[in-house]
C-alpha positions, -999 to 999 in steps of 0.1 A, spaced: -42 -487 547 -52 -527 541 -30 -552 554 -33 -586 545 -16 -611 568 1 -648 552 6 -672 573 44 -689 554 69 -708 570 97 -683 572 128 -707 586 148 -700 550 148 -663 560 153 -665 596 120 -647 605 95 -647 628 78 -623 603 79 -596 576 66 -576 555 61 -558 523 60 -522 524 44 -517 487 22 -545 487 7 -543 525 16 -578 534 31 -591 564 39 -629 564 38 -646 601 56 -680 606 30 -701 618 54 -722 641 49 -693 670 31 -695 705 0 -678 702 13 -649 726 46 -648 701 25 -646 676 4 -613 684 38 -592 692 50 -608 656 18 -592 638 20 -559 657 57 -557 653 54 -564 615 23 -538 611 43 -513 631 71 -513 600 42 -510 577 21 -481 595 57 -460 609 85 -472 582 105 -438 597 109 -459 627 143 -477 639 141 -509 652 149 -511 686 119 -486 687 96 -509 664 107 -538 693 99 -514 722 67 -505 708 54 -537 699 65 -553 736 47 -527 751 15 -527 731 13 -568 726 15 -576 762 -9 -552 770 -35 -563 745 -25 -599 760 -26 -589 796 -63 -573 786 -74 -611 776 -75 -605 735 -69 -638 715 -70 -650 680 -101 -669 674 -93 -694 647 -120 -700 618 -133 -733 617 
């Protein structure tokens, strides 16, 4: 599966994130702490890769497996 993730202010939908199912898009508000950020993109890729999945379980999951990756040291390394 390719995912393409958009940085797009999201306030008008009252998101942190979101994404298309049919497209492979997920849209990340940029206004997000860097560690905010990361459970955002895993949370929204989580919808995209298990759409069978309920919320509260997408949430769970993507707590778990974002501070992990965080707790391990991974960060986003901006192009310049």
């Amino acid at each position: 599966m390719r995912i393409r993730v958009v940085e797009k202010k999201l306030g008008r939908e009252r998101a942190l994130g979101q994404c298309y199912h049919g497209e492979g898009v997920v849209e990340i508000d940029p206004r997000q702490s860097e560690r905010e950020r990361l459970d955002t993109l895993i949370h929204e890729v989580l919808h995209l890769a298990k759409p069978d999945l309920i919320e509260d379980e997408v949430i769970r999951v993507a707590n778990i497996l974002s501070k992990q990756v965080w707790k391990c040291g991974y960060r986003r390394i901006l192009k310049s």
